[in-house]
Structure formats: structure tokens, C-alpha cells
C-alpha atoms as a printed R data frame, in Angstrom:
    type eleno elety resid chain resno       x      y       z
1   ATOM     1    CA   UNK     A     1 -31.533 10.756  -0.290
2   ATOM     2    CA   UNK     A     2 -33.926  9.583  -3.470
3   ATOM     3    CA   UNK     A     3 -33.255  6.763  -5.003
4   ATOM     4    CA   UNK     A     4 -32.732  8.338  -8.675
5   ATOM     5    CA   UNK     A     5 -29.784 10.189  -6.410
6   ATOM     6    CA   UNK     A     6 -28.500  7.015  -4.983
7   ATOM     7    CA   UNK     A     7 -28.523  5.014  -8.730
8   ATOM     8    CA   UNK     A     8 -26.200  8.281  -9.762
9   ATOM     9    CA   UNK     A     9 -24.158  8.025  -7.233
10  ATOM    10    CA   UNK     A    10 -23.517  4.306  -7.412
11  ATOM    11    CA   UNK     A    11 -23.119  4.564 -11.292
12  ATOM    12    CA   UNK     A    12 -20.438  7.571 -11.033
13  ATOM    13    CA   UNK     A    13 -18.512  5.490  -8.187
14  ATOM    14    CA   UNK     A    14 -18.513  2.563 -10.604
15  ATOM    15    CA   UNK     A    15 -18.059  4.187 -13.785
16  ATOM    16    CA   UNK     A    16 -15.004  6.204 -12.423
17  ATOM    17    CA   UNK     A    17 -13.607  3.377 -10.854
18  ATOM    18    CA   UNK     A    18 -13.907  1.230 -14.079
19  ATOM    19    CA   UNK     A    19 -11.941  4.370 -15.816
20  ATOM    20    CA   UNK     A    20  -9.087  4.393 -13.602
21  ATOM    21    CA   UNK     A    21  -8.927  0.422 -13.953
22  ATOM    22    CA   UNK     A    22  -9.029  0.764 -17.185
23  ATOM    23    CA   UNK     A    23  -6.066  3.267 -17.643
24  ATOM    24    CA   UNK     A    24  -4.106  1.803 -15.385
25  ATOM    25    CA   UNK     A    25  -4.053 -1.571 -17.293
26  ATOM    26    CA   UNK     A    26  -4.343  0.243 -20.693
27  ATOM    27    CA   UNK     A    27  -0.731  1.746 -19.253
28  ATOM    28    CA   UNK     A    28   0.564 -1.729 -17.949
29  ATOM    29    CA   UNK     A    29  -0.538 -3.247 -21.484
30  ATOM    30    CA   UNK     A    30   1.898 -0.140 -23.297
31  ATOM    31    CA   UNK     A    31   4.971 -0.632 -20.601
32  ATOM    32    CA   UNK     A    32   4.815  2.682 -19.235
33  ATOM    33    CA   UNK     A    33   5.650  1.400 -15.967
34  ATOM    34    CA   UNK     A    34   9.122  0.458 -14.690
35  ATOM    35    CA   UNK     A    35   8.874 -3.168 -13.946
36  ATOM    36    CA   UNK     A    36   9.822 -1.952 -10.229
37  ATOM    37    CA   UNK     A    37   6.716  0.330 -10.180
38  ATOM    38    CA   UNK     A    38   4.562 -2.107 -11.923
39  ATOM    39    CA   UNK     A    39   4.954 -4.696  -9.422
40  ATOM    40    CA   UNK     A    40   3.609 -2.122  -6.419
41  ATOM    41    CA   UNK     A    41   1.004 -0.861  -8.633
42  ATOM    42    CA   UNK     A    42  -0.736 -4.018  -9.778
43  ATOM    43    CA   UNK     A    43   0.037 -5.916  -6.602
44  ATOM    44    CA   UNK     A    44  -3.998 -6.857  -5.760
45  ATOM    45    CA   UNK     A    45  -3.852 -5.907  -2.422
46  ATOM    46    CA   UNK     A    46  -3.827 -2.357  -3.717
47  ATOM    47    CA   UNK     A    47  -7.230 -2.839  -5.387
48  ATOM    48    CA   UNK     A    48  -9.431 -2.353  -2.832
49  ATOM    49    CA   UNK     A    49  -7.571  0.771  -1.206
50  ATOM    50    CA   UNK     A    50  -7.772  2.665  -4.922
51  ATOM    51    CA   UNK     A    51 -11.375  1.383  -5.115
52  ATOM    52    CA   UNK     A    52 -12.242  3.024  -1.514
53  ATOM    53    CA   UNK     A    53 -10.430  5.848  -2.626
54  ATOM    54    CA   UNK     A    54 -12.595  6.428  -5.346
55  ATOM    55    CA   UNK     A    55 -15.572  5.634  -3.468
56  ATOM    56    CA   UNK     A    56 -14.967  8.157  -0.926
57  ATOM    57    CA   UNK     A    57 -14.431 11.177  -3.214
58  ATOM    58    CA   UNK     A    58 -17.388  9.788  -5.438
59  ATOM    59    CA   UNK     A    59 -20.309  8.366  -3.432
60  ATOM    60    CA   UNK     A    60 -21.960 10.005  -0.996
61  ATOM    61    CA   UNK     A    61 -22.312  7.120   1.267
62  ATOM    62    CA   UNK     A    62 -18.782  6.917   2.456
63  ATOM    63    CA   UNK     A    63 -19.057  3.348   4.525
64  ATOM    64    CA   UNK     A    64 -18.417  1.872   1.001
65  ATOM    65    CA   UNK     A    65 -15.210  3.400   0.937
66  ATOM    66    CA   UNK     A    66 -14.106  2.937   4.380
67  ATOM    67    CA   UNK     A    67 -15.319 -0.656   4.586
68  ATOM    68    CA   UNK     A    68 -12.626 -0.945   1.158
69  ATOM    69    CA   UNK     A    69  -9.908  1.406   2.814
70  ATOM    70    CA   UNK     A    70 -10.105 -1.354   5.685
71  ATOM    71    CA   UNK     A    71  -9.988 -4.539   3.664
72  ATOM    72    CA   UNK     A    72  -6.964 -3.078   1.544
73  ATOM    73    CA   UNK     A    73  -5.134 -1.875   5.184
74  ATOM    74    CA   UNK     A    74  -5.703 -5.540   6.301
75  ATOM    75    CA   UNK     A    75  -4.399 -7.114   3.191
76  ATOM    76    CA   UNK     A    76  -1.054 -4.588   3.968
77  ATOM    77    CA   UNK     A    77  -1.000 -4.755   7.453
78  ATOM    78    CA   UNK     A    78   2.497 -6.707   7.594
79  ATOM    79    CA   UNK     A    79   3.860 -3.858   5.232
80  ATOM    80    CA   UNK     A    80   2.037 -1.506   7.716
81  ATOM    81    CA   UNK     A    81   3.500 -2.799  10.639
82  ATOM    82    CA   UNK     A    82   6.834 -3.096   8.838
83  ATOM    83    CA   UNK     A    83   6.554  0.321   8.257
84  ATOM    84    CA   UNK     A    84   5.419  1.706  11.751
85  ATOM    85    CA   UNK     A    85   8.756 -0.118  12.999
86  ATOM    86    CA   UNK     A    86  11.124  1.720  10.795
87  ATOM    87    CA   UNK     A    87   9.408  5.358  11.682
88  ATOM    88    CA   UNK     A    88   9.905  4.742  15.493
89  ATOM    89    CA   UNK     A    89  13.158  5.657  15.002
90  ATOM    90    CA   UNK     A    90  12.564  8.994  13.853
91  ATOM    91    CA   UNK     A    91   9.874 10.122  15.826
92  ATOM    92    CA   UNK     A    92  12.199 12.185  18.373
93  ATOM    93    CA   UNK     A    93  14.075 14.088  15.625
94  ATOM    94    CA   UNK     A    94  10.514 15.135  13.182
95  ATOM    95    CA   UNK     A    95   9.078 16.263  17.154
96  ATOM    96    CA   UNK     A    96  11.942 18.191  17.740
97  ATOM    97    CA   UNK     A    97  11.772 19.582  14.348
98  ATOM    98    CA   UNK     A    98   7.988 20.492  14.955
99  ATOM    99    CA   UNK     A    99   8.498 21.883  17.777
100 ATOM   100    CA   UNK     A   100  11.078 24.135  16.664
101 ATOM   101    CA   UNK     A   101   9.418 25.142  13.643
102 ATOM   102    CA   UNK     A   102   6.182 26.347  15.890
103 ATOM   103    CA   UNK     A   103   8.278 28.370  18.076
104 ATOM   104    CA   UNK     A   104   9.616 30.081  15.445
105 ATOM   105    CA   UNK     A   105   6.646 30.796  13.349
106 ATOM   106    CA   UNK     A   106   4.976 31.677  16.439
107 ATOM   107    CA   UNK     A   107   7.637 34.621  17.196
108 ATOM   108    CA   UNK     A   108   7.264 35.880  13.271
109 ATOM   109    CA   UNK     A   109   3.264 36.008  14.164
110 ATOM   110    CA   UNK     A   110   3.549 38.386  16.693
């Protein structure tokens, strides 16, 4: 890659990322947010996650935004983890319902 590709790049990651910063608190500053909302969506742990986001559709060196996507899953990892507990208890049923489904889309196929 040339470097005048690599300055674009790094200035549309950055730009676009500034934008959606920018909205964002241009909508917190107008209370278009629920307070309930608001609190998840400026919580700064979310910040890097919405920045690697935007990297990785943007840039075309992706580590950027997988080295973000990995800071902002360690700053939620108890939420994670919090989470993964809750699912467990439906894994069973959503297999079951997989299965199902696949058997009978696979009979309609033929």
C-alpha cells in the first residue's frame, strides 16, 4: 500500500469516527436519549468498541480495529461473562430449535 493510500485511509477512519462522536454527543446535548439508554450509550467503556467498529469497516489495516474491539471486550468482560452465564441456560432449547428447523428446511429442499 502507498503511503498517499495509507494518509486516506487513516484520515477517513478518523474523520468518520469524529462524525459519529460528534452526533452522538450533539444527540446527548438535545436529550434525545432516554436517560436509561443514555447511560449504556455514553458509558466509556463503549468507546473503544464503536471506535474499532469504525476502524474495521473504514481502514484497511484492520489490527487497528481489532486491537480496539479487544480493549473495549476487556473493559466489558464482567458484563460478558455475566452474560455468557445467563445464555447457558438456553443453549439446549435454541439447539433443539436449530436442529429442527434444518430438518425441516432440508425436507422442503428436496
Amino acid at each position: 500500500m502507498s503511503k498517499i493510500s495509507a494518509k486516506r485511509d487513516n484520515r477517513l477512519a478518523w474523520g468518520v469516527t469524529l462524525l459519529v462522536f460528534g452526533c452522538i454527543f450533539l444527540l446527548r446535548q438535545l436529550n434525545v436519549f432516554p436517560p436509561e439508554i443514555a447511560s449504556h450509550i455514553f458509558d466509556f467503556k463503549n468507546y473503544p468498541l464503536i471506535m474499532g467498529l469504525i476502524f474495521l469497516l473504514t481502514h484497511s489495516n484492520k489490527n487497528i480495529g481489532i486491537v480496539l474491539i479487544v480493549v473495549g471486550m476487556l473493559f466489558r468482560l464482567s458484563d460478558i461473562i455475566h452474560f455468557t452465564r445467563n445464555i447457558s441456560d438456553y443453549i439446549w432449547p435454541v439447539l433443539l430449535i436449530v436442529a429442527g428447523a434444518i430438518l425441516v428446511l432440508g425436507v422442503k429442499k428436496k
